[in-house]
N, C-alpha and C positions, 0 to 999 in steps of 0.2 A: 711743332714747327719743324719742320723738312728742308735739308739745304735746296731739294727739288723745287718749294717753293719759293725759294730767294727770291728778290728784288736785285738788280744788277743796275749799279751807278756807274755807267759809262763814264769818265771822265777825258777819253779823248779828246783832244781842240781846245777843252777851259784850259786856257792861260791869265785869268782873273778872277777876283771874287765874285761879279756882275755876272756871270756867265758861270761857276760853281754854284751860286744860288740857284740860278733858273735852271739848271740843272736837277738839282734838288729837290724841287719846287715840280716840275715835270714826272720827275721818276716817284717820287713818292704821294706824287697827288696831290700837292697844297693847295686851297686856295688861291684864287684870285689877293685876297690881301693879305696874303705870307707876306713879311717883313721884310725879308730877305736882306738879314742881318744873323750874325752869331747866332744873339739871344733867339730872337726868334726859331731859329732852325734847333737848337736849343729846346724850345720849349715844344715845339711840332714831335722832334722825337721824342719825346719822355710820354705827350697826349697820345701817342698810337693806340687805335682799338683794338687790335690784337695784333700776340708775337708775330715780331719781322725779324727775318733775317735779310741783312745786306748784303750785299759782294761791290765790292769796289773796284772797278778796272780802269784800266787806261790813266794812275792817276801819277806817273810818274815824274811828265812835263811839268803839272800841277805845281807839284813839290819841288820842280827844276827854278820854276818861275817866279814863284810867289812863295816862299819856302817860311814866311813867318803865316799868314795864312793858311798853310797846309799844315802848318804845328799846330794852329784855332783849331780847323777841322776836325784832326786826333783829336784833341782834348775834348771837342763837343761829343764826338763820336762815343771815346771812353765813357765820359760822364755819362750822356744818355742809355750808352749800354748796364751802368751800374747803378739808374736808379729808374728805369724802367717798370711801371710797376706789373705793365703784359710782357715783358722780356722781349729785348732788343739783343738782336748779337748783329758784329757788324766784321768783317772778313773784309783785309785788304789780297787784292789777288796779286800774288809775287809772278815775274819772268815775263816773257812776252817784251812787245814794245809798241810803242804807239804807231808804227809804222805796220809790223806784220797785224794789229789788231788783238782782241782779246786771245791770252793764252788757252789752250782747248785742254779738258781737267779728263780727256778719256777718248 
């Protein structure tokens, strides 16, 4: 796994859970009948068929908003990254802002 090949979770605009799921649900390919709950997202990352790496942008509003929610998310994140059995890594991207858009790494 290559950070060249990351997956990148825009989280610009989600200001709720409804719209962090389907986000989610988007970037990673779920299903039609993703749950789009914790658990569920939950269980989708731990089921990946092979290692992903995330990057996580834009999710600062997120955490502004919905700030007990955005601690779920960490902790799903974590958990999935550590019991992974094809290896998840998950990278939140620090600087930038939601106005200038994703920070540029080069």
């Amino acid at each position: 796994m290559k950070l060249d090949d990351a997956l990148v979770l825009d989280l610009r605009g989600v200001v709720d859970k409804a719209a962090f799921m389907d986000r989610c649900a988007t970037v990673l390919g779920l299903p039609g009948w993703f749950g789009r709950n914790w658990d569920a997202l939950a269980d989708s990352l731990t089921d990946l068929p092979e290692p992903l790496a995330l990057v996580v942008t834009g999710w600062q509003a997120y955490a502004q908003a919905r700030p007990r929610d955005w601690e779920i998310a960490q902790e799903v994140f974590a958990t999935a990254a550590d019991t992974s059995p094809t290896g998840l890594t998950v990278l939140l991207a620090l600087g930038g802002s939601d106005e200038e858009g994703p920070a540029s790494l080069g």
